[in-house]
Biopython code that builds the backbone (N, CA, C, O; Angstrom):
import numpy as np
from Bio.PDB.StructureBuilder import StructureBuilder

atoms = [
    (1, "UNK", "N", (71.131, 97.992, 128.363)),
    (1, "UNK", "CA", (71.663, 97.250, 127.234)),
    (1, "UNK", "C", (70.996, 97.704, 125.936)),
    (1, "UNK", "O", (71.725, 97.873, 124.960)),
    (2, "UNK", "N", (69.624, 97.929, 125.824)),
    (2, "UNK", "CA", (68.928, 97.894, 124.524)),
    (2, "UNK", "C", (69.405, 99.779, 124.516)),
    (2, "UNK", "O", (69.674, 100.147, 123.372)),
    (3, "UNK", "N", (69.512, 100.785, 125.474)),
    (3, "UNK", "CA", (70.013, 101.780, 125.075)),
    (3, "UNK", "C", (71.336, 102.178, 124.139)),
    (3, "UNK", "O", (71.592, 102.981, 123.241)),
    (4, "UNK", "N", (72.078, 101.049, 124.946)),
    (4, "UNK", "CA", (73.916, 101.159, 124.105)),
    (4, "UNK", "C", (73.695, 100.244, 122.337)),
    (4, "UNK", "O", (74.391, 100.402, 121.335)),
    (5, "UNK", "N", (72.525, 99.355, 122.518)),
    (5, "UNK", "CA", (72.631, 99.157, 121.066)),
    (5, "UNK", "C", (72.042, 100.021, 120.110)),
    (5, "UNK", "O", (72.407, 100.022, 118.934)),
    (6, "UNK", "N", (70.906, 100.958, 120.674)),
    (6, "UNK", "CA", (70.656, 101.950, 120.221)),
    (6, "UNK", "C", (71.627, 103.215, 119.493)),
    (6, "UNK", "O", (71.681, 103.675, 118.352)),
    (7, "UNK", "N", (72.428, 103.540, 120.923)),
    (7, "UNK", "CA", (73.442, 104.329, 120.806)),
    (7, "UNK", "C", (74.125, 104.154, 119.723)),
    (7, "UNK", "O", (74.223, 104.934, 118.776)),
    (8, "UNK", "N", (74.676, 102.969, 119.877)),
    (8, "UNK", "CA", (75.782, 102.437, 118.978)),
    (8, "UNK", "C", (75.249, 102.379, 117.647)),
    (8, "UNK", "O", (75.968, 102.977, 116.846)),
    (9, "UNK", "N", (74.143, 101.812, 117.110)),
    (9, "UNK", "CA", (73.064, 102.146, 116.098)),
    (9, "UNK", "C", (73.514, 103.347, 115.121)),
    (9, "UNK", "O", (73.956, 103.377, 113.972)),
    (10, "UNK", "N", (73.215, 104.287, 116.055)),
    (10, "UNK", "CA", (72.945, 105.788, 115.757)),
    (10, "UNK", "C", (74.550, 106.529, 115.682)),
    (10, "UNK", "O", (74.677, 107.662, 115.218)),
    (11, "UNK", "N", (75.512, 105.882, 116.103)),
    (11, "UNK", "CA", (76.677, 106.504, 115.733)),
    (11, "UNK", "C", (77.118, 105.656, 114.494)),
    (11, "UNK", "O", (77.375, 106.330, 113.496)),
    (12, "UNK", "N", (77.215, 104.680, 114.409)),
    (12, "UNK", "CA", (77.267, 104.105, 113.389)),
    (12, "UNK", "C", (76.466, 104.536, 112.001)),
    (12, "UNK", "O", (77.126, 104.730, 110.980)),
    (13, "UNK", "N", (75.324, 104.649, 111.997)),
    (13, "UNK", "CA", (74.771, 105.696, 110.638)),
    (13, "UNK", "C", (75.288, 107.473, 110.648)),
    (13, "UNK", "O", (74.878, 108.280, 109.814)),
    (14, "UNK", "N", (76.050, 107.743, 111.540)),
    (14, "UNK", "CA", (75.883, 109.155, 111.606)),
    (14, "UNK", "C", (77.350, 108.920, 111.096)),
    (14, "UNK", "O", (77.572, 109.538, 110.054)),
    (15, "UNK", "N", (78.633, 108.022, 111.670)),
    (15, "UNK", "CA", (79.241, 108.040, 111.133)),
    (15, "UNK", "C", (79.569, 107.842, 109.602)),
    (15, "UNK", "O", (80.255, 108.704, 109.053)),
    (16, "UNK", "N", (79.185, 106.917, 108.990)),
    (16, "UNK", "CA", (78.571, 106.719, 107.371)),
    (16, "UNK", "C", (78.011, 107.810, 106.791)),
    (16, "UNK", "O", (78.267, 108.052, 105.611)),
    (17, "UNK", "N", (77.242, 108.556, 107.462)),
    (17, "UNK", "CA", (76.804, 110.292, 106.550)),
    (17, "UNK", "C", (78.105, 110.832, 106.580)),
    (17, "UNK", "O", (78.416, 111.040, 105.407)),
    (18, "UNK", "N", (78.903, 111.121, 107.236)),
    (18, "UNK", "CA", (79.649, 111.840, 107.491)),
    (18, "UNK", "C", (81.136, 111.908, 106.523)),
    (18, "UNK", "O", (82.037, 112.745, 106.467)),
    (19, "UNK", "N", (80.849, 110.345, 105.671)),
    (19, "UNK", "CA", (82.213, 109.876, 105.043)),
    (19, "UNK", "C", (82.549, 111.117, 103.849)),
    (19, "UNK", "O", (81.653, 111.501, 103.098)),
    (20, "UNK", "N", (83.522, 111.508, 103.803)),
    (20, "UNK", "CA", (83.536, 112.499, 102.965)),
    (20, "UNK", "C", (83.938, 112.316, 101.706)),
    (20, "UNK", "O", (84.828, 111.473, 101.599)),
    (21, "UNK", "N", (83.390, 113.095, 100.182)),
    (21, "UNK", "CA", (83.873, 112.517, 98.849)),
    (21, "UNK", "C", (85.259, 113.221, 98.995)),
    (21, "UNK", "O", (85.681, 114.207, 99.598)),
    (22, "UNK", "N", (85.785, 112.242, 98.148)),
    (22, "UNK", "CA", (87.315, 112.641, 97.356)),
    (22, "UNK", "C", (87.234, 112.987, 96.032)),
    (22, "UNK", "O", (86.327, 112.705, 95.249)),
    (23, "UNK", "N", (88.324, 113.670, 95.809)),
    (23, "UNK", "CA", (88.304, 113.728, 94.143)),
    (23, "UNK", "C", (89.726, 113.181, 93.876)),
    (23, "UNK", "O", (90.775, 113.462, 94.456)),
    (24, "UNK", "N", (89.503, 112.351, 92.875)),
    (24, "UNK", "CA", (91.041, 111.517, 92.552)),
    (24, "UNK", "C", (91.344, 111.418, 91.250)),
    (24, "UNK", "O", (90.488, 111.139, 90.411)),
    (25, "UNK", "N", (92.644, 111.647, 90.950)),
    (25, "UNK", "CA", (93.184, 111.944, 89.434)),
    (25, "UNK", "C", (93.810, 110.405, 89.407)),
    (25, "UNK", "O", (94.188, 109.617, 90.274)),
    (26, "UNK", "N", (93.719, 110.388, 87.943)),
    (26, "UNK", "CA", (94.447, 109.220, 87.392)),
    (26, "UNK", "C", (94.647, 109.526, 85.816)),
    (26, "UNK", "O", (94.364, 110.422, 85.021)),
    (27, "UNK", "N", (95.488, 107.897, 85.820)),
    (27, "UNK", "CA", (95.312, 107.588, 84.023)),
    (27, "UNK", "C", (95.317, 106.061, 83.447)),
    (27, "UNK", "O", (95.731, 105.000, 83.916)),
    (28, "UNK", "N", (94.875, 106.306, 82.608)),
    (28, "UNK", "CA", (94.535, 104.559, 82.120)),
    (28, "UNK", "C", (95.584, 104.433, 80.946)),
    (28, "UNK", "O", (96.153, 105.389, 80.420)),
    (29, "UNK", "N", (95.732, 103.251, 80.655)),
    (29, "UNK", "CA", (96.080, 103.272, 79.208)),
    (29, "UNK", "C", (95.363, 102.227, 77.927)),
    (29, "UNK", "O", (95.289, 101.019, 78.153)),
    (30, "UNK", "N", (95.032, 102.597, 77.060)),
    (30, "UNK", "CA", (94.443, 101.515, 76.155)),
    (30, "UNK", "C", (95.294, 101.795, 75.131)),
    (30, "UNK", "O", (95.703, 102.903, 74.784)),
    (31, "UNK", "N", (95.659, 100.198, 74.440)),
    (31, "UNK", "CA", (96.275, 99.651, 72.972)),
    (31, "UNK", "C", (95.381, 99.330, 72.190)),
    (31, "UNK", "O", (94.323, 98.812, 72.549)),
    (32, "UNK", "N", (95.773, 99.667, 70.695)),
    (32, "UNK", "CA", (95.262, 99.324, 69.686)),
    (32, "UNK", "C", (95.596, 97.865, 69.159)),
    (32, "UNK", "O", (96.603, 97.179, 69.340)),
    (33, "UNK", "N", (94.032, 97.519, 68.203)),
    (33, "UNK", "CA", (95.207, 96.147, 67.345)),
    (33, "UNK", "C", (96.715, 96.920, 66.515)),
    (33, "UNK", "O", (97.293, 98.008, 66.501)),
    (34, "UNK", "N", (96.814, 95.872, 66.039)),
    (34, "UNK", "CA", (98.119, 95.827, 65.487)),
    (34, "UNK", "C", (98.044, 96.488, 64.235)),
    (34, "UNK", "O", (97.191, 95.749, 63.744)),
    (35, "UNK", "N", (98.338, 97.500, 63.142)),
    (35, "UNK", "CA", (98.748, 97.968, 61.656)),
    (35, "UNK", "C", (99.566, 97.448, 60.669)),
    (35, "UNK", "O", (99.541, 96.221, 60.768)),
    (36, "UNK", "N", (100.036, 97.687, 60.071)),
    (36, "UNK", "CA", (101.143, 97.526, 59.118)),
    (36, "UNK", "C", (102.027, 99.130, 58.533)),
    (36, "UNK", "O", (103.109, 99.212, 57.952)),
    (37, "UNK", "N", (101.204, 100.098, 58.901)),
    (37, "UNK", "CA", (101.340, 101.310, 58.798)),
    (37, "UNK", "C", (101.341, 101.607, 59.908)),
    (37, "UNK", "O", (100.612, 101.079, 60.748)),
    (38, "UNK", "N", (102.717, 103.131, 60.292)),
    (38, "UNK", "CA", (102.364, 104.208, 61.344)),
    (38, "UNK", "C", (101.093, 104.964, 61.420)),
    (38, "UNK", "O", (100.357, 105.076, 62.400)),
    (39, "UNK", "N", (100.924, 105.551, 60.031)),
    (39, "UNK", "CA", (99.994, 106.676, 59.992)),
    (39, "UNK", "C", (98.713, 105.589, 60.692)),
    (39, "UNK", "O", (98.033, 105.967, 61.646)),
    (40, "UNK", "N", (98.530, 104.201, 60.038)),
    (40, "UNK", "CA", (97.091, 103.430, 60.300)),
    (40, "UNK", "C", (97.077, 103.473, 61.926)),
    (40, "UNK", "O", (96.007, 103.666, 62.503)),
    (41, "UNK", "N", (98.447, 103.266, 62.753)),
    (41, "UNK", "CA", (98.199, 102.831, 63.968)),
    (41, "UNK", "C", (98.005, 104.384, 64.834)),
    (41, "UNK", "O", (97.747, 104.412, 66.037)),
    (42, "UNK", "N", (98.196, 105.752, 63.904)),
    (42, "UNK", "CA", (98.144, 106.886, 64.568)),
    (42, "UNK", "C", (96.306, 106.909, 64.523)),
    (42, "UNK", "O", (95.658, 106.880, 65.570)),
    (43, "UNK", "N", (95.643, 106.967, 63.141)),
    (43, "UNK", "CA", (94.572, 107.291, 62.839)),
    (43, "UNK", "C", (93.723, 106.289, 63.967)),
    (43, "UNK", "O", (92.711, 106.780, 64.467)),
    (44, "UNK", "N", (94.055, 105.137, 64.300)),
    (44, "UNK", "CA", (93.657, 104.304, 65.612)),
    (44, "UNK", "C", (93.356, 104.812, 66.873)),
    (44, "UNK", "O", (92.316, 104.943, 67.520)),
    (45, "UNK", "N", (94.809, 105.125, 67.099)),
    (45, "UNK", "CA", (94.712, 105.898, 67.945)),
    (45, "UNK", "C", (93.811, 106.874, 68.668)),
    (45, "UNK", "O", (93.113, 106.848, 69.682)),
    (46, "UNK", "N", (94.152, 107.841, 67.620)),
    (46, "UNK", "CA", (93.263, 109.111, 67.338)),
    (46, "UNK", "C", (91.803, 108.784, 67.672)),
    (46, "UNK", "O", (91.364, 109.490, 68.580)),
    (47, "UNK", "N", (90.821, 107.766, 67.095)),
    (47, "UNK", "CA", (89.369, 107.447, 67.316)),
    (47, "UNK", "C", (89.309, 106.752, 68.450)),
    (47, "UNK", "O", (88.241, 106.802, 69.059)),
    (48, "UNK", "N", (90.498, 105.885, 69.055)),
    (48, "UNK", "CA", (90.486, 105.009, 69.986)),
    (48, "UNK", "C", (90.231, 106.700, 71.629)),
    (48, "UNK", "O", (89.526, 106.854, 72.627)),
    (49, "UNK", "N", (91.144, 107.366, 71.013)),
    (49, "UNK", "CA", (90.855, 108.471, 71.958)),
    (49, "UNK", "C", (89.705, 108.906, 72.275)),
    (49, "UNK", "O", (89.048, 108.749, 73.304)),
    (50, "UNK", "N", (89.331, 109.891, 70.605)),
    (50, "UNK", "CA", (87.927, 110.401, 70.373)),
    (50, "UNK", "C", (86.792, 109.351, 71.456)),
    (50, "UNK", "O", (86.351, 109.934, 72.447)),
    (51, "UNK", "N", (86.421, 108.076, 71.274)),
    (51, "UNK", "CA", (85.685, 107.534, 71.871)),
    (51, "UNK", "C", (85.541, 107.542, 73.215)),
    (51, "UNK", "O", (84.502, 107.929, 73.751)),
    (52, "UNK", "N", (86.934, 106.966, 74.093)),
    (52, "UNK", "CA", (86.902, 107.210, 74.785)),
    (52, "UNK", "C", (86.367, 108.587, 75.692)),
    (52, "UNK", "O", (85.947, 108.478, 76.844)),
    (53, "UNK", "N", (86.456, 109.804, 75.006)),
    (53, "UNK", "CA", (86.075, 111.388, 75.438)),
    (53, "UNK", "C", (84.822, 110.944, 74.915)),
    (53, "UNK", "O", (84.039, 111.829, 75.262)),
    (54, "UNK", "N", (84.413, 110.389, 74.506)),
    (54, "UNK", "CA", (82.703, 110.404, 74.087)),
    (54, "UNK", "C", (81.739, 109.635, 74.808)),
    (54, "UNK", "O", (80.557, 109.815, 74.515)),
    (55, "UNK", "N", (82.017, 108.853, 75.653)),
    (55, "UNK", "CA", (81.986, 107.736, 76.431)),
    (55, "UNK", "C", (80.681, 108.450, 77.600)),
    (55, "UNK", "O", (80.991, 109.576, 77.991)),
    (56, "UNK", "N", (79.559, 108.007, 78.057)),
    (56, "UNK", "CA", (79.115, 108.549, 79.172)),
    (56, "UNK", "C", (79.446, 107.851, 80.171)),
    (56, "UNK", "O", (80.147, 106.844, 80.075)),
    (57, "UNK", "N", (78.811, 108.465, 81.637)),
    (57, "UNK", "CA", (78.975, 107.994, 82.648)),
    (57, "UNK", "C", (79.713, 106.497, 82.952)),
    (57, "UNK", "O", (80.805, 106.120, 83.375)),
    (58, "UNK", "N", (78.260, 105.775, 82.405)),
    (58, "UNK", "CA", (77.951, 104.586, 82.695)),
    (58, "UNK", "C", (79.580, 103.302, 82.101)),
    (58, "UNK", "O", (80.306, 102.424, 82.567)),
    (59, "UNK", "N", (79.301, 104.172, 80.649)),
    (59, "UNK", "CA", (80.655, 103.703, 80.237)),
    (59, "UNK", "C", (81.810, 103.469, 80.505)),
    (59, "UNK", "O", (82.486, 102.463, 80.718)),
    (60, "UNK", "N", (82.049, 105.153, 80.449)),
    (60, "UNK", "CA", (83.645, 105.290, 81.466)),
    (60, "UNK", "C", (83.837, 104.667, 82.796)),
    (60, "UNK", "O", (84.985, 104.533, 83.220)),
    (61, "UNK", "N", (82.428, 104.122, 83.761)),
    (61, "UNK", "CA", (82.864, 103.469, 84.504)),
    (61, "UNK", "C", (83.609, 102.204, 84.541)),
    (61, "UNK", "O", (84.527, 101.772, 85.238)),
    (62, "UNK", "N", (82.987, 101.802, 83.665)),
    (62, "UNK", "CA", (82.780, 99.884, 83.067)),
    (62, "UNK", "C", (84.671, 100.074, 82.469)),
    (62, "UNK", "O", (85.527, 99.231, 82.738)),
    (63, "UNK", "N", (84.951, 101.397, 81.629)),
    (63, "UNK", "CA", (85.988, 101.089, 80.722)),
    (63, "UNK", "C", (87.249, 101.269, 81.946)),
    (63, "UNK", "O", (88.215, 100.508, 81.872)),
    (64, "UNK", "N", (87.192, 102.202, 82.949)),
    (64, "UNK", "CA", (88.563, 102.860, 83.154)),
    (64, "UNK", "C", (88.201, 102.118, 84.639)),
    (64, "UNK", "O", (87.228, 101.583, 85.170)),
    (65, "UNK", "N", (89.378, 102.379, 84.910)),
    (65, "UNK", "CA", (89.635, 101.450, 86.488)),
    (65, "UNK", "C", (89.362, 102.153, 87.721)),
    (65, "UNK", "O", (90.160, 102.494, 88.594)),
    (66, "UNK", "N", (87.745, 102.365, 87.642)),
    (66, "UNK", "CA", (87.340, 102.852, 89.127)),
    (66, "UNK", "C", (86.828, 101.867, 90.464)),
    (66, "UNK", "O", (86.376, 101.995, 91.602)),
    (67, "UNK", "N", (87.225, 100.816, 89.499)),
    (67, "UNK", "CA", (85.751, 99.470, 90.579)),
    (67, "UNK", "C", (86.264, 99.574, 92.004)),
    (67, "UNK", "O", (85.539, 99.632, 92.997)),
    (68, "UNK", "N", (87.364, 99.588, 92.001)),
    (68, "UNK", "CA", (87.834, 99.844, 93.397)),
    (68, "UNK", "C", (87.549, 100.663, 94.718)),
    (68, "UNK", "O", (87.615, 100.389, 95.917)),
    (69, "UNK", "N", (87.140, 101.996, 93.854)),
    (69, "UNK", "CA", (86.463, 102.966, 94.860)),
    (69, "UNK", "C", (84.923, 102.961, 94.603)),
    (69, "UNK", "O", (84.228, 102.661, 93.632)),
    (70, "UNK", "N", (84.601, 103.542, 96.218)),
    (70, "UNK", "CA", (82.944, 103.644, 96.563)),
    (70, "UNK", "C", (82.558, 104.763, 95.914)),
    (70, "UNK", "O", (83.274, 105.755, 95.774)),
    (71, "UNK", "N", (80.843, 104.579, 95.290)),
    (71, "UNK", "CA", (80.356, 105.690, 95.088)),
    (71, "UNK", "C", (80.750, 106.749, 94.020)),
    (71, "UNK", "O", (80.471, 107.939, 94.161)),
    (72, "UNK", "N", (81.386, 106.274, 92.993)),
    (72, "UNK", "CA", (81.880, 106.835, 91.767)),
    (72, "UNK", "C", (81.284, 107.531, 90.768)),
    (72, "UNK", "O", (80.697, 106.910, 89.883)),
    (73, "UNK", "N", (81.357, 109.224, 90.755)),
    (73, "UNK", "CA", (80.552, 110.165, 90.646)),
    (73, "UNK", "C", (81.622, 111.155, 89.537)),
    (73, "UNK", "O", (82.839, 111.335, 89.580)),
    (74, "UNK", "N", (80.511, 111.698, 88.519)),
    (74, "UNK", "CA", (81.382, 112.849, 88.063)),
    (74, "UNK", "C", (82.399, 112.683, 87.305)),
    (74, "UNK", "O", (83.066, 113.707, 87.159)),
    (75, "UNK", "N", (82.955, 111.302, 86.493)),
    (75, "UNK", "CA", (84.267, 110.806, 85.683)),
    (75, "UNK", "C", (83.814, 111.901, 84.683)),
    (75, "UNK", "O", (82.777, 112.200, 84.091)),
    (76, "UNK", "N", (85.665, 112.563, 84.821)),
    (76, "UNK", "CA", (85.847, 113.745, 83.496)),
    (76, "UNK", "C", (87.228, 113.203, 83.145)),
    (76, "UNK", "O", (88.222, 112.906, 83.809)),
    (77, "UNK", "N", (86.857, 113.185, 81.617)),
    (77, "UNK", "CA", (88.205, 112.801, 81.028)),
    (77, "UNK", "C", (89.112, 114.122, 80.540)),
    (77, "UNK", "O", (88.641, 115.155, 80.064)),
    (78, "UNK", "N", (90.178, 113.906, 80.717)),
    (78, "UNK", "CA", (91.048, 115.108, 80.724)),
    (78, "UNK", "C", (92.274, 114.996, 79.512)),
    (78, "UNK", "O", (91.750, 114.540, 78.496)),
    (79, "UNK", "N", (93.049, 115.141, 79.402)),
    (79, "UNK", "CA", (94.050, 114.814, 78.056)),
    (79, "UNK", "C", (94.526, 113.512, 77.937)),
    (79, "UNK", "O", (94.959, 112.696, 78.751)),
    (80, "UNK", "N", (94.354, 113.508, 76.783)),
    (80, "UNK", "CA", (94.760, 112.166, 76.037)),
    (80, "UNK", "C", (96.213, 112.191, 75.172)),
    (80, "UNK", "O", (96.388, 113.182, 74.464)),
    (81, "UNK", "N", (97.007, 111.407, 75.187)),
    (81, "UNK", "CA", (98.283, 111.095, 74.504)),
    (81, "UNK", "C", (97.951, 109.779, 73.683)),
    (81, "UNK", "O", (97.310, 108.798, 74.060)),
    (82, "UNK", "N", (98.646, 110.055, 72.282)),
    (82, "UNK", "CA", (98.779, 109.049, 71.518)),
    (82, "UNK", "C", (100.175, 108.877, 70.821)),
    (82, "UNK", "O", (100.625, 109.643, 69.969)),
    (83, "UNK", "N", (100.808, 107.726, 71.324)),
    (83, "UNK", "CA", (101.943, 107.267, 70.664)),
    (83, "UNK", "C", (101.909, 106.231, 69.839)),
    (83, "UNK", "O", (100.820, 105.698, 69.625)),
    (84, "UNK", "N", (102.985, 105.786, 69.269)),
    (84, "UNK", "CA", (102.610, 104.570, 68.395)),
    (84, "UNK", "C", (103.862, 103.591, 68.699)),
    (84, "UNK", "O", (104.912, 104.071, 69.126)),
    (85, "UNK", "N", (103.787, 102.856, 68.575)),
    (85, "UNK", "CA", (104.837, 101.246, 69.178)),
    (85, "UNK", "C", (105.306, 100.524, 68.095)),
    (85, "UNK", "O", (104.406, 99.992, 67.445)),
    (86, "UNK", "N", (106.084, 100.396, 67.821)),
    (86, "UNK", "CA", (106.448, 99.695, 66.859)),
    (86, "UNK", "C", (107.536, 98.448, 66.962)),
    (86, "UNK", "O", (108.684, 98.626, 67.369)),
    (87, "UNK", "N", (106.929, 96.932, 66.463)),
    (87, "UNK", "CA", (107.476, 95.997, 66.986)),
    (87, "UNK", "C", (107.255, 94.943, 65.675)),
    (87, "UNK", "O", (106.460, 95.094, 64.747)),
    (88, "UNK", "N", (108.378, 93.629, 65.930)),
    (88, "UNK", "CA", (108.558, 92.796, 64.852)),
    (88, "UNK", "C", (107.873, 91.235, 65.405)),
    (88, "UNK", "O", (108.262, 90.663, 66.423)),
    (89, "UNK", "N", (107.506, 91.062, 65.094)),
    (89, "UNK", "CA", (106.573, 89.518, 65.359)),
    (89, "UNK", "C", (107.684, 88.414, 65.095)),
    (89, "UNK", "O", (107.910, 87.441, 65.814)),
    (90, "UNK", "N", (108.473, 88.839, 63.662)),
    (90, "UNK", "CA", (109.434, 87.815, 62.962)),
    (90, "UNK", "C", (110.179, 88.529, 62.299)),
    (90, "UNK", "O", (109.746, 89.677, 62.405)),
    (91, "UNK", "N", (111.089, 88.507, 61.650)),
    (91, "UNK", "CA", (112.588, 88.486, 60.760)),
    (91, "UNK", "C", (111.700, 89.787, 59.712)),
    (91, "UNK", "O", (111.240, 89.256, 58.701)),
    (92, "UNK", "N", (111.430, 91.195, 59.785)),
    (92, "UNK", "CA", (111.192, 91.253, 58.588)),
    (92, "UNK", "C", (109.466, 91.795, 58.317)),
    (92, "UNK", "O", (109.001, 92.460, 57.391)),
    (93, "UNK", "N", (108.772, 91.178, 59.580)),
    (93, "UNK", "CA", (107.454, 91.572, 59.526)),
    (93, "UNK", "C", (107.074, 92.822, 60.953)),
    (93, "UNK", "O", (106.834, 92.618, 62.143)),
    (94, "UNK", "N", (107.149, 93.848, 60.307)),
    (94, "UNK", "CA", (107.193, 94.835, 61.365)),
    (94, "UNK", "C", (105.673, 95.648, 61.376)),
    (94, "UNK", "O", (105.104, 96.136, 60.399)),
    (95, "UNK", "N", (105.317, 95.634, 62.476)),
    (95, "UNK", "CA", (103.991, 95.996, 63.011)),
    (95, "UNK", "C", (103.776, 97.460, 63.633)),
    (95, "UNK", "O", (104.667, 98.272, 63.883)),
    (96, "UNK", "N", (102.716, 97.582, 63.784)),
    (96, "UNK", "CA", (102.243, 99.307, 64.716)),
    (96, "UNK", "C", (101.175, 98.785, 65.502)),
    (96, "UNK", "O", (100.273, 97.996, 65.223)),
    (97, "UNK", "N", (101.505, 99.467, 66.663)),
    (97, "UNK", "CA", (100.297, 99.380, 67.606)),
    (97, "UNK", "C", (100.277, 100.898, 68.105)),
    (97, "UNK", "O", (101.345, 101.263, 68.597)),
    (98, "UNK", "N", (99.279, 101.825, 68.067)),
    (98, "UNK", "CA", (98.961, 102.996, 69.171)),
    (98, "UNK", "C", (98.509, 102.522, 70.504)),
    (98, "UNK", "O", (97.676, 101.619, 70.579)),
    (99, "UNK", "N", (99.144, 103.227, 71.831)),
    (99, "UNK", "CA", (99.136, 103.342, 72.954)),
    (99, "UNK", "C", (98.430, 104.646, 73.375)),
    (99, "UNK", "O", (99.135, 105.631, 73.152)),
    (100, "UNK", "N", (97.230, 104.921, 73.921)),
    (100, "UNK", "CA", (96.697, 106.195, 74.007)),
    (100, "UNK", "C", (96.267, 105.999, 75.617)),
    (100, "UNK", "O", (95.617, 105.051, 76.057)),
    (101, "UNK", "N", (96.838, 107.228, 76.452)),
    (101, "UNK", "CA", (96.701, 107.488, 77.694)),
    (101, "UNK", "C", (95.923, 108.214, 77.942)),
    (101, "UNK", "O", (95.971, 109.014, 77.007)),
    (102, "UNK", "N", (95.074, 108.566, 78.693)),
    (102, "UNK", "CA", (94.166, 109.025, 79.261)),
    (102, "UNK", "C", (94.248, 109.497, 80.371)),
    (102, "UNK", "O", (94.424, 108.568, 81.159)),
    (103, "UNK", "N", (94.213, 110.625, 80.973)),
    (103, "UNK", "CA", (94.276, 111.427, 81.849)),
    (103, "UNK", "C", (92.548, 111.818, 82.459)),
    (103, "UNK", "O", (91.767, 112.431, 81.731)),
    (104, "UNK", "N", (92.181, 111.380, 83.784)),
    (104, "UNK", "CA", (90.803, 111.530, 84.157)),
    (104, "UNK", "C", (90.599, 112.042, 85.771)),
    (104, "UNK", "O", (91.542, 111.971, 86.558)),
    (105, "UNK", "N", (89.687, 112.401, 86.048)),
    (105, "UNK", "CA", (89.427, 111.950, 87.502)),
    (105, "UNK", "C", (87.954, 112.157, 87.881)),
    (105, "UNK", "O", (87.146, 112.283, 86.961)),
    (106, "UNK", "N", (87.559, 112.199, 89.080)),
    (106, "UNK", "CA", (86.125, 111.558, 89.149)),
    (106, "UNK", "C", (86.488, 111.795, 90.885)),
    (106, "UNK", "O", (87.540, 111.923, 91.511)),
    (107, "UNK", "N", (84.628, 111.772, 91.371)),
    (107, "UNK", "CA", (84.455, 111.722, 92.824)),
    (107, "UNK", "C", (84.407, 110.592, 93.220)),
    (107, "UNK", "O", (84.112, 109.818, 92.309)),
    (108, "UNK", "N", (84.600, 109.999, 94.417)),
    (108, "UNK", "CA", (84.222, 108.598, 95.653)),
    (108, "UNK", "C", (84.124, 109.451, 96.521)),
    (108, "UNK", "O", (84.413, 110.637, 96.681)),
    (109, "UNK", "N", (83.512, 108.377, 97.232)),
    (109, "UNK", "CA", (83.076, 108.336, 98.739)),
    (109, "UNK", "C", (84.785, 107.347, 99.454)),
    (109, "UNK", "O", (85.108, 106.176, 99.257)),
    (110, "UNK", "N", (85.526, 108.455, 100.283)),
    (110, "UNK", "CA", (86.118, 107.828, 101.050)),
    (110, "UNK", "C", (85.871, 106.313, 102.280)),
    (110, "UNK", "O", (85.028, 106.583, 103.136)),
    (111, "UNK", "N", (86.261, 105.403, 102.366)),
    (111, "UNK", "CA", (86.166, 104.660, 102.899)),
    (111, "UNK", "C", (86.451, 104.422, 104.314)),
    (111, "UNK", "O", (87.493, 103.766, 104.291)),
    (112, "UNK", "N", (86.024, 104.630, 105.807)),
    (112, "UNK", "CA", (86.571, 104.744, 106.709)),
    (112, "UNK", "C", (87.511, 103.598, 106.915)),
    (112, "UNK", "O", (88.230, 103.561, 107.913)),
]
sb = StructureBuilder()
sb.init_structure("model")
sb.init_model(0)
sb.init_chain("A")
sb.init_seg("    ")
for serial, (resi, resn, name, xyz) in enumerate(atoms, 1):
    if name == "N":
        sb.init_residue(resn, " ", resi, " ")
    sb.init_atom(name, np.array(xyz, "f"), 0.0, 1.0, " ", f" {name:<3s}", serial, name[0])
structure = sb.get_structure()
């Protein structure tokens, strides 16, 4: 008996070394506040990007949607898109928001 819990022990950690990383692509998206100008909600944009690419590790974890996977290693941000949205609140009062996508990916540890 105390051998097979042994056994079992020892396949059980050997299996866990063994889990292999992935590399997984994605993309996020983040909105800006709101403008009154295109150009204001482009220039938004634009830094809302910049930052994001400036972002370390620790950051980009917290910002972009990895919580899900184990062991999250290596986030590289890859191209960014910036559009701009344009929408009316009321009769007359017309707004800008930039939408900037983000293109990334990063290592995990697969999950058995």
């Amino acid at each position: 008996m105390k051998n097979t819990i042994i056994l079992a022990s020892g396949l059980l950690l050997a299996s866990s070394a063994f889990a292999s990383t992935t590399t997984v692509s994605d993309n996020a998206t983040f909105k800006t506040d709101t403008y009154s100008s295109k150009a204001e909600a482009y220039n938004a944009g634009f830094d809302l990007s910049d930052s994001v690419k400036a972002m370390d590790q620790s950051q980009l974890r917290f910002n972009l949607p990895v919580q899900s996977y184990t062991l999250v290693k290596n986030i590289n941000v890859g191209q960014s898109e910036v559009t701009v949205e344009e929408f009316a609140n009321s009769n007359g009062d017309i707004q800008y928001r930039a939408i900037v996508d983000v293109d990334y990916q990063f290592n995990a540890k697969e999950s058995n």
